[in-house]
C-alpha positions as CSV (number, residue, x, y, z in Angstrom):
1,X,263.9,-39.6,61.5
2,X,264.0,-35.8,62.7
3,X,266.0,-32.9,63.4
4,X,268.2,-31.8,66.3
5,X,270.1,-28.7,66.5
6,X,273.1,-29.6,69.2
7,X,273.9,-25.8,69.6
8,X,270.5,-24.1,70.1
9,X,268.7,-27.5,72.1
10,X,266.0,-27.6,69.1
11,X,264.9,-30.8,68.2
12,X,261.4,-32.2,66.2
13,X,259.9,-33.8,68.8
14,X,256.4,-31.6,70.1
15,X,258.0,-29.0,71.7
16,X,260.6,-28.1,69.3
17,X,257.7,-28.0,66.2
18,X,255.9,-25.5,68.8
19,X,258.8,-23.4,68.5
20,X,259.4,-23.8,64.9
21,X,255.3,-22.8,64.1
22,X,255.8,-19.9,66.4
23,X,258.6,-18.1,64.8
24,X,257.2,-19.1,61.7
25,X,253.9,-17.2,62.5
26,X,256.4,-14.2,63.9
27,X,258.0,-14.3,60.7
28,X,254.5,-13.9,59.0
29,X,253.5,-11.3,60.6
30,X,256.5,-9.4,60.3
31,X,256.4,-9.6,57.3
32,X,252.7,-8.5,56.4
33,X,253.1,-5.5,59.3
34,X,256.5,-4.6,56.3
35,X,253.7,-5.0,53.3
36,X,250.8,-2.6,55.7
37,X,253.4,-0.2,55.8
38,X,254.3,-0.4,52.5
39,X,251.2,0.3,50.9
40,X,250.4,2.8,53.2
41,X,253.2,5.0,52.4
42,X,252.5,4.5,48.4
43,X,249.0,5.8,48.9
44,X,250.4,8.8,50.7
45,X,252.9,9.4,48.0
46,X,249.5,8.9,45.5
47,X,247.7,11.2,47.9
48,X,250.6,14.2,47.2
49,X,250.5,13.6,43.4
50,X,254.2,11.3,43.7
51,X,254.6,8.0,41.1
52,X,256.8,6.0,40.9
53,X,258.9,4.5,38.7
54,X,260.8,6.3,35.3
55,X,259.7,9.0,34.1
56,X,258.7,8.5,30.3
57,X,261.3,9.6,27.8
58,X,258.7,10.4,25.2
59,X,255.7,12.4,26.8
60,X,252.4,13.2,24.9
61,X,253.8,16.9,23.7
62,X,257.2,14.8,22.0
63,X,254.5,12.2,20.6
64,X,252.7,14.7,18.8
65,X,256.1,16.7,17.6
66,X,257.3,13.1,16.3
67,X,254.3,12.4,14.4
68,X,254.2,16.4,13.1
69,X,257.7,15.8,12.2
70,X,257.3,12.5,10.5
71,X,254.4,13.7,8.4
72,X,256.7,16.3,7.1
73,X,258.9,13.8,5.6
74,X,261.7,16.0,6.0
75,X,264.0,14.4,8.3
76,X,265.0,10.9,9.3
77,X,263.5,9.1,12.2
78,X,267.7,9.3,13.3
79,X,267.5,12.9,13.3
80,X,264.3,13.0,14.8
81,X,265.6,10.8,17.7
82,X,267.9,13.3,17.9
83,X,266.2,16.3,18.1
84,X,264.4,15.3,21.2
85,X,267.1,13.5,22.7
86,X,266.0,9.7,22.7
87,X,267.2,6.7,21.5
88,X,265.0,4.8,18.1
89,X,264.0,1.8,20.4
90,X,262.1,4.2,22.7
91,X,260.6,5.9,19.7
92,X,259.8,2.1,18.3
93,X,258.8,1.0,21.9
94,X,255.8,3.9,21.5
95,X,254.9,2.8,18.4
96,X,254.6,-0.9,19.3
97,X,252.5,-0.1,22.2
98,X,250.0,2.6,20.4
99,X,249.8,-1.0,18.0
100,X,248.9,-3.6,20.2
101,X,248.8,-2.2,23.6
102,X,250.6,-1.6,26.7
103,X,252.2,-5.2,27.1
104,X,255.9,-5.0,24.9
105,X,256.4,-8.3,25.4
106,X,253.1,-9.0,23.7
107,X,253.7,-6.8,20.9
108,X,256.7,-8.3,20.5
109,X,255.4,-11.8,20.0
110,X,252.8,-10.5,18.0
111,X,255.3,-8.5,15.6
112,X,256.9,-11.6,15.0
113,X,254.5,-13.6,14.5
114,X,252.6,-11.2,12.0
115,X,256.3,-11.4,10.3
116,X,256.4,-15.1,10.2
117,X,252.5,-14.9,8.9
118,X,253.5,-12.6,5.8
């Protein structure tokens, strides 16, 4: 059994797997010339102090006013999240990672299992 294309005159017999392995390998290397170019232009990004992704919604400076304020015991964690203008899951995001880490999805499944355990 093999293949024949009746449009393009491609078949499975020698010749046509030559042709099949050879834009395969194009294909490849396409694609790893893409990925060079890639990390090239990340490194020079690096290189002029650029990073990417979201910028963090609670910086070190907020950290330290949410502990200051917490401490204080004078105002909610609501109106804290207020205050600085974020939401309580990214407050409770921070705290989870100072806890166990930088992997949430960990901490996640290790909150819940420390709940289950108690």
């Amino acid at each position: 059994m093999g293949f024949r294309s009746l449009k393009e005159s491609l078949d499975t017999t020698a010749g046509g797997r030559l042709i099949f392995h050879v834009f395969g390998a194009l294909a490849e290397f396409e694609r790893e010339i893409i990925r060079e170019r890639t990390m090239a232009g990340l490194e020079s990004a690096r290189a002029r102090g650029r990073h990417g992704g979201r910028p963090r919604a609670l910086d070190e400076g907020k950290a330290k006013l949410v502990r200051r304020l917490k401490d204080e015991s004078e105002h909610s964690v609501e109106e804290i999240c207020e205050m600085l203008g974020i939401s309580r899951s990214t407050l409770l995001m921070r705290r989870f990672r100072k806890a166990f880490g930088r992997s949430f999805a960990g901490a996640r499944y290790r909150a819940i299992a420390g709940c289950i355990a108690s």
